[in-house]
C-alpha angles and dihedrals in degrees: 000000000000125000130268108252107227087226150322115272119208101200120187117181122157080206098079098191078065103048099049092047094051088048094048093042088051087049097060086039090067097265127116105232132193125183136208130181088208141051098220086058090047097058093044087056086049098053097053089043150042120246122185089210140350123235111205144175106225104215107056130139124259097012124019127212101264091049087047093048088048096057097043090060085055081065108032108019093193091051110141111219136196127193122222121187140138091202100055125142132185083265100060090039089056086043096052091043085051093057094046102274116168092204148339119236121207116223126249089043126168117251089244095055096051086052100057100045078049092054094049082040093063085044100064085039090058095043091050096060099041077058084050096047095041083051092051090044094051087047093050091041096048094052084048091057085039104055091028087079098060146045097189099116089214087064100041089051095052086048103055089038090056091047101055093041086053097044097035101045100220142148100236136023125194132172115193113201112200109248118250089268089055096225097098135054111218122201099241096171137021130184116191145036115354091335092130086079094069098053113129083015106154121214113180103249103247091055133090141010084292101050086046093064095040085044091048099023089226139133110249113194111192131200130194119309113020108228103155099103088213083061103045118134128243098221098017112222105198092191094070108092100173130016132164119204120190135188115231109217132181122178087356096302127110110227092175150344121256104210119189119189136190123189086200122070097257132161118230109215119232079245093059101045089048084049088050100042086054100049088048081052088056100045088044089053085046097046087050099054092051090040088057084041099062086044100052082050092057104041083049086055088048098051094041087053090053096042093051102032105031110104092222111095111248111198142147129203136204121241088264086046113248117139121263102186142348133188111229093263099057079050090057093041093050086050093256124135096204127034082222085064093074108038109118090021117128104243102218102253141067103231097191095061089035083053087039102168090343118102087203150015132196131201092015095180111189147129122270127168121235129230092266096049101265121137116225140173119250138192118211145201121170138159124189106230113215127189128239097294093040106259122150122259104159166317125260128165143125134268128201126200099236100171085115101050092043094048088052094047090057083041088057089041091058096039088052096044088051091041089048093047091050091049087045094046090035110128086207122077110252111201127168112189123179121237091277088058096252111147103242093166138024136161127223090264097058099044088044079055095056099037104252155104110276085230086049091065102052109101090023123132119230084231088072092074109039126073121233094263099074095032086100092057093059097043082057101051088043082064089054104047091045076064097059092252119138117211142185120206143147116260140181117219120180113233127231080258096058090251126129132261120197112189140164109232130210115196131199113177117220118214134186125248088264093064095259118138111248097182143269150304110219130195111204120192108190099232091167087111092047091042095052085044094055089046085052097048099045081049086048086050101049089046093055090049082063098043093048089045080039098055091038103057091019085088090045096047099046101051094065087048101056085048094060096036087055091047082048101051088037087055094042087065090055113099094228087062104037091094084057090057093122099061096046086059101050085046094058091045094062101043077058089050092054094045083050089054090045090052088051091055089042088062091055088069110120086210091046099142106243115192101210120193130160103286132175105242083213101043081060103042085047099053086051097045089087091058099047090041076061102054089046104048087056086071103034093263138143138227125210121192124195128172144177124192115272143200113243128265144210101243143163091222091196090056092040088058094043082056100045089044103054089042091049090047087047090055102038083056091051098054124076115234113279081047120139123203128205125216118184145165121210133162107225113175110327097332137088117229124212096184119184108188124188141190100231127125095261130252124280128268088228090053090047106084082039094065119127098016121149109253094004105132142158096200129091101231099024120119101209100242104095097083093038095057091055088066101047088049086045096056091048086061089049086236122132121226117208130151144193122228137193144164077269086059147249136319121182119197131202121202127203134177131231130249095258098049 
């Protein structure tokens, strides 16, 4: 281990031969010597390190011991200086001591004697710091006592500012507190000219010489002219010549920036700027504690606030169950006017076999009974506290009067069972879609409109019920609706049958709360019936409209007719004409033809004149059986016959077996031979059915809609008014005809109505 040096000896000597032998001699003696021939090179080694005493010629050129030792206490106040000089008179000693001089060495001198004025040099050296240091310490000592006594963070500021001013001997003092965000450092104290202008002054934290040091938590000496570009000021002050700015850290984070500034050069000593790094340890320590302490306050003012003034019950209860403690509003939930009101009361429940192995429960909802007799709901939390070994202290939880929310939970139960029962028993189609036009929602109604089960639909895209026809339609009112816009409109969906539905639609878009459409709400009226009414009644028009042209030129027509079948049939007997026999014949078949076809229109009159009496629909059907077994046996074909007993009817028989007999033949020319053709009588409801089913291929969906038009016929020789003369039979009887077809065949059904309805 290598000795302690007795100091370190600044020698400064223009004769170099000097210079080197006093530095080598102080070496072996136990100092660490460094020598300079100048003064100027002196002060710059001064001022980049620490020496305990300078050792100086007095006449050199440039710049002479006393100017040199003058400037060296500008840098290190406690520097300890000797003269050296050959030339010295009574007048520079006086002006050495003046200047501060220890002593003043003769040259030549002997070895011994330089020793020994260095010896009682070191000395004062030593003394003079122990002074510092008692000085710093007392400092140090005195703002801990200061700010010890308060935790109000004004004070403490003040504090620490008045104490650095004082031990450090500048012109300003600053200290700079981050903001609550934590991105900017505010000026919160100032000491010295006009800085109280730049109180409450911002800087952000990563700029400037301050927000370096807080950034780096570093302390950061300057010296003259900035010129480090990390260090430039944000509003340069060239008449600062020295500052110190240190970060005050507590716990590794920095809570503020300590800033010293001197208008005057001047060198802080590796003693000072530890003094003064303690003493910012001990402000930042003090400004935390009063800065957790403001916060504890407030936290404390906060949680008092909450604890008085929150509407949830606060309580705690002891292992038998008395209360503990309660906040006022558990007091006001339990029907108390005071909290002091329930301590000691037993709370109603014992908690540890509620708990059971549990150490907690949350959203407890139960019945309790207040203090004036009323029953109310109650939401509970509550969680049992054990001490170290796990024995039980206590209960605490919260409890929330809940009787509101209850009673308008059963409010919105029954809302929703009454509005529920009103969309089920709806007679209108309730159908939700997204806006994908997917079905998310759809009431009994709807789904028994398009022929399904309610949980079959969910998931289904409208799409799935419309044909392609009509896809463009919707495309366009989603548009619309995507717009906002309601509408009302006609529309044809396709059952899950295959049938038809005609309904009028009333739309009403959805949209989120960002304005983007969702989908639709959509009323359906099922308007098929009135559809196919409307269709009926525009045929039955058209039907009357023939019958009527039919009744008025029908007299005018046949009785041309009868006159030239009479002259046919009188020159047909003449023997001239009997080898044109054959004509005559033909001619008088078709004149009949015609008069059948006139009675036919005759039969589509809306005023035809119908004589209706109690008759027997299979009495009827079976007299008639013999002539269409008949028809039928002339093409290979079979008759089935199937009744049940039926109530009578009031029936025009002549028209009923115009009507049988033109369905049967329908269905006889439709069927290939080997056909077999089915003719029954049922009573389904209140209506008597007269069915007639074929095995024919069906008839096809583009004749469909053309069914029962006037003129409208398949066959070669048919005149198209077959079918349309059963309907207008059919609606004097106030029956409806309808039918079902297939690729088995056809079955048409007549409905009549019985006498009561």
């Amino acid at each position: 281990m290598g000795m302690t040096k007795l100091g370190r000896v600044l020698v400064v000597d223009d004769e170099v031969e000097l210079m080197t032998v006093l530095c080598e001699t102080l070496n072996e003696r136990e100092y660490e010597a460094f020598g300079f021939t100048s003064g100027a090179d002196a002060l710059k080694a001064l001022q980049e390190q620490d020496f305990d005493l300078i050792l100086t010629d007095l006449m050199m050129p440039g710049m002479n011991g006393i100017e040199l030792y003058r400037e060296a206490l500008k840098i290190d106040p406690n520097m300890v200086g000797i003269m050296m000089t050959g030339q010295g008179t009574v007048q520079t000693a006086v002006e050495a001591m003046k200047v501060g001089a220890f002593d003043f060495v003769l040259k030549p001198f002997k070895l011994n004697t330089l020793l020994a004025v260095l010896l009682r040099a070191m000395e004062m050296r030593r003394l003079r710091n122990e002074n510092l240091q008692l000085c710093d310490s007392m400092a140090i000592y005195d703002l801990a006592m200061a700010v010890s006594s308060s935790l109000d963070i004004n004070v403490i500021l003040n504090k620490i500012a008045d104490a650095v001013l004082d031990q450090c001997e500048a012109d300003e003092i600053s200290i700079m507190l981050p903001t609550s965000t934590g991105e900017e450092l505010y000026v919160a104290v100032a000491r010295g000219d006009q800085m109280e202008i730049k109180l409450g002054q911002r800087i952000p934290i990563h700029k400037g010489i301050a927000g370096w040091v807080a950034s780096n938590h570093e302390t950061l000496i300057m010296q003259g002219a900035i010129r480090d570009p990390r260090f430039a000021p944000i509003k340069p002050r060239p008449e600062i010549k020295s500052s110190i700015s240190t970060p005050l850290l507590v716990g590794g984070k920095c809570v503020g920036v300590l800033n010293v500034n001197s208008k005057k050069r001047k060198s802080y000593l590796f003693g000072k700027v530890k003094a003064l790094k303690i003493l910012a340890g001990t402000a930042a320590s003090a400004l935390e504690n009063a800065r957790l302490y403001g916060e504890l306050q407030k936290a404390e003012q906060k949680y008092r606030s909450i604890f008085e003034n929150t509407t949830e019950g606060i309580f705690q209860i002891a292992p038998d169950g008395r209360y503990l403690f309660v906040n006022p509003s558990m007091a006001r939930i339990r029907g108390y006017n005071q909290p002091e009101e329930m301590l000691s009361l037993k709370s109603g429940l014992n908690y540890e076999s509620f708990l059971g192995s549990e150490s907690e429960r949350q959203g407890i909802e139960r019945q309790i009974r207040r203090q004036d007799g009323a029953v109310i709901w109650v939401s509970e939390n509550v969680r049992v506290v054990r001490d170290d070994q796990g024995d039980m202290l206590y209960f605490e939880g919260t409890m929330e009067d809940i009787t509101k929310r209850k009673e308008a939970e059963e409010a919105l139960r029954e809302s929703e069972a009454r509005y529920r029962r009103i969309v089920e028993t709806a007679a209108e189609g309730i159908w939700v879609i997204d806006r994908n036009c997917r079905t998310t929602f759809i009431n009994k109604k709807m789904a028994e409109m398009l022929g399904c089960a309610v949980e079959e639909m969910v998931g289904k895209s409208l799409y799935d019920f419309i044909d392609n026809e009509w896809a463009a339609k919707v495309e366009s009112n989603i548009k619309l609706h995507q717009q906002g816009i309601s509408k009302q409109y006609e529309f044809k969906f396709r059952r899950t049958d295959g049938k038809e539905l005609w309904a009028i639609i009333s739309i009403n878009p959805f949209f989120e709360l960002n304005g983007q459409y969702s989908g639709a709400l959509a009323m359906v009226t099922d308007i098929t019936e009135r559809k196919q009414l409307e269709k009926e009644m525009a045929r039955l028009d058209r039907l009357d409209l023939i019958g009527e042209m039919a009744a008025g030129i029908g007299h005018e027509i046949r009785n041309p007719m009868t006159a030239v079948r009479g002259f046919l049939q009188l020159l047909k007997g003449k023997k001239e004409f009997v080898k044109h026999g054959e004509y005559f014949n033909l001619m008088i078949s078709e004149l009949d033809r015609a008069n059948t076809i006139i009675t036919e229109f005759l039969s589509l009159a809306k005023n035809k004149a119908v004589q209706l009496k109690p008759s027997n629909l299979n009495t009827i059907l079976e007299s008639m059986l013999p002539l269409i077994e008949a028809d039928a046996l002339v093409t290979d074909k079979y008759i089935n016959l199937e009744t049940q007993e039926l109530p009578e009817l009031l029936l025009d028989e002549k028209e009923i077996r115009q009507l049988i007999l033109n369905l049967a033949r329908n269905g006889l020319e439709s069927m290939s031979p080997g056909g077999k053709m089915n003719l029954r009588t049922f009573v389904e409801g209140e209506e008597v059915v007269l069915s007639v089913q074929d095995q024919g291929k069906g008839i096809e969906p583009g004749i469909i809609e053309k069914i029962g038009t006037p003129f409208y016929t398949t066959k070669e020789n048919g005149t198209g008014l077959g079918l349309a003369v059963c309907y207008k039979v059919a609606d004097r009887h106030n029956a409806k005809i309808d039918f079902e077809t297939g690729q088995a065949g056809t079955t048409f059904f007549v409905r009549f109505k019985t006498s009561k309805n």
